[in-house]
N, C-alpha and C positions, 0 to 999 in steps of 0.2 A: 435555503440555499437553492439558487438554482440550478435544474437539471444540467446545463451545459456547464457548468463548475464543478460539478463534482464527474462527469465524465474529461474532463481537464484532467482534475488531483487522482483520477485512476489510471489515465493515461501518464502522467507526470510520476506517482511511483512506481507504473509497470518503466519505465523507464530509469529510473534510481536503481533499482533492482537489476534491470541488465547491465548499465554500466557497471553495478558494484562489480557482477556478476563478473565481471572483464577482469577486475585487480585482483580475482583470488589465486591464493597458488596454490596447489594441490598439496602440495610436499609440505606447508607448511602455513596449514589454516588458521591457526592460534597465534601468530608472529608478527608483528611489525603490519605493512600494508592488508594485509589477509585478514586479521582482526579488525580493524575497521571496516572493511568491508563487507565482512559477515554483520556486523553489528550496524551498518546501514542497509544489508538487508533483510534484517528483524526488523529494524523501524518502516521500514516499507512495506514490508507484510502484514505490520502493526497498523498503520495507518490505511492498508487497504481494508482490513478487516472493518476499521471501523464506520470508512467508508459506505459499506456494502449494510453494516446493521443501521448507517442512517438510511439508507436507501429504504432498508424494508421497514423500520419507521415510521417513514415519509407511506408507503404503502396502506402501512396498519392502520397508519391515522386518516387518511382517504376514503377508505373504505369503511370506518367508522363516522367519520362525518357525512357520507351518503345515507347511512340508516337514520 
């Protein structure tokens, strides 16, 4: 993957994340719009994580092909 793609898909769920961020209601998180919302920003948190362990990956394995 390239480096500017996956700074893209970080930039693109730190952005899913804030819009979810917008639809939630306070009074009433488990409901109707508010549940989707949370629930797309677990997958956004989900997919940044996984993000970040390909990143350091892409690292690990770097730094073992130099030795």
């Amino acid at each position: 993957m390239n480096k500017y793609l996956l700074i893209v898909l970080v930039i693109l769920a730190l952005g899913l994340i804030a819009y979810n961020a917008t639809m939630l209601d306070p009074e009433n998180l488990f409901k109707g719009d508010s549940l989707v919302a949370l629930i797309g920003i677990m997958a956004a948190l989900c997919a940044l994580v996984l993000l970040m362990v390909y990143q350091t990956s892409r690292k690990i394995q770097k730094k073992l092909d130099e030795d």
